[in-house]
N, C-alpha and C positions, 0 to 999 in steps of 0.2 A: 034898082037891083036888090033881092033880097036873100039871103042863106036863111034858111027856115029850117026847122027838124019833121025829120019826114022826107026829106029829097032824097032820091035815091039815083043809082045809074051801076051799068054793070058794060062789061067788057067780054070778050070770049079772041080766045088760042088757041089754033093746036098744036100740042105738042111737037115739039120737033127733034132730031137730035143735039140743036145749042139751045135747046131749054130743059137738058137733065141736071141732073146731080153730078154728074160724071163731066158735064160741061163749066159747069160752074164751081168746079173743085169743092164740093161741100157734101158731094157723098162719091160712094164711088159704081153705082149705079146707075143703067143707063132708063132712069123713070126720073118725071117730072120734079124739076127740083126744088125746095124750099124757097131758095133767092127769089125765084121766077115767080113761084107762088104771091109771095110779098111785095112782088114790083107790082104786079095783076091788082092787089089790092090798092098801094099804091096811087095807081093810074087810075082806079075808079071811083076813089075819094076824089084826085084831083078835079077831074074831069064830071065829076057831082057837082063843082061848085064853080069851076074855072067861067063860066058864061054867063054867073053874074056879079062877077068881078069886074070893076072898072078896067081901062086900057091900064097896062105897065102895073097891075099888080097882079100877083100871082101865090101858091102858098109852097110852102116844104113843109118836106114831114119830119115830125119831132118826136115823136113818138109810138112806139106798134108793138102790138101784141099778139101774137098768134098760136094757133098747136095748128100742128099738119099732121093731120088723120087717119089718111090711109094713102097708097099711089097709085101714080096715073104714068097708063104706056104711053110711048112715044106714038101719034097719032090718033089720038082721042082729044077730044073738046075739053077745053077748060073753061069756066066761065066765072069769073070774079066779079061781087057786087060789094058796094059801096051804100049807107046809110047815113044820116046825119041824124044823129042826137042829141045832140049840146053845140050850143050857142055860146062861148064867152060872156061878159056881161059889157067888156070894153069892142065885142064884136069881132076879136083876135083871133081865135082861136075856135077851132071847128074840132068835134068829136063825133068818130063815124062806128060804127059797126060793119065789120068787112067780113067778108066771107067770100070762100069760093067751093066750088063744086064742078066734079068731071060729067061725065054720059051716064055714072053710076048711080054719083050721089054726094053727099056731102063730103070735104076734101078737107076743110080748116077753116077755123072761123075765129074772131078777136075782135079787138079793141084797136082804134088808130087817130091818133091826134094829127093834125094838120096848124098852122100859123101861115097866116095871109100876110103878106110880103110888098114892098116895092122892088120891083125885080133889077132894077139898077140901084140902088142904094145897099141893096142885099149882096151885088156881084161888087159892086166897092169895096164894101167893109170885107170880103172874101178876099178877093182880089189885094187889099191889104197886108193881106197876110204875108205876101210874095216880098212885097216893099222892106217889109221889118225884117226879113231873112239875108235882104243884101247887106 
């Protein structure tokens, strides 16, 4: 399995009314909302790289950068894509170029880090947190 620069993968939504602003309390209108935007991107960094990644490991995101551009009505296509540019040197750490775009045209575009994980070790040391509170 290799992560290389150059992989790309992209996703598509359509709008609905629980994926506005208005849904996700972060604006108070009912167009496509930021969060949802960024999850889109999100999802197609992961899912760039999730298949060749051995069994039991996985990444989260650490990092994202974005501008949201212009809006999209409830019922129109959104389509988010994912690129990889940077490799770590320890092989850790994936850098994408995310962008997404409606029926119109360009919607928001950035920068989004990713860290490859073992996904039990990761939910322990998480899951610990709960331990230290009692």
């Amino acid at each position: 399995a290799m992560i290389t620069v150059g992989m790309k993968h992209s996703i598509e939504k359509i709008v609905t009314p629980e994926l506005t602003a208005n849904a996700a309390g972060s604006g108070g209108l009912d167009v496509f909302g930021t969060p949802f935007m960024i999850g889109m991107m999100e999802c197609a960094a992961m899912w760039c790289i999730q298949p060749e990644l051995p069994e039991g490991k996985g990444t989260v995101g650490v990092e994202i950068s974005t501008n949201h551009l212009a809006p999209t009505p409830v019922g129109m296509k959104v389509t988010a894509t994912a690129e990889v540019t940077a490799v770590s040197e320890n092989g850790k750490m994936i850098t994408f170029k995310i962008a997404a775009f409606d029926e119109e045209g360009p919607i928001g575009e950035g920068v989004h880090t990713r860290a490859i994980i073992s996904n039990d070790r990761f939910l322990q040391k998480c899951n610990e947190k709960l331990e230290r509170m009692k």
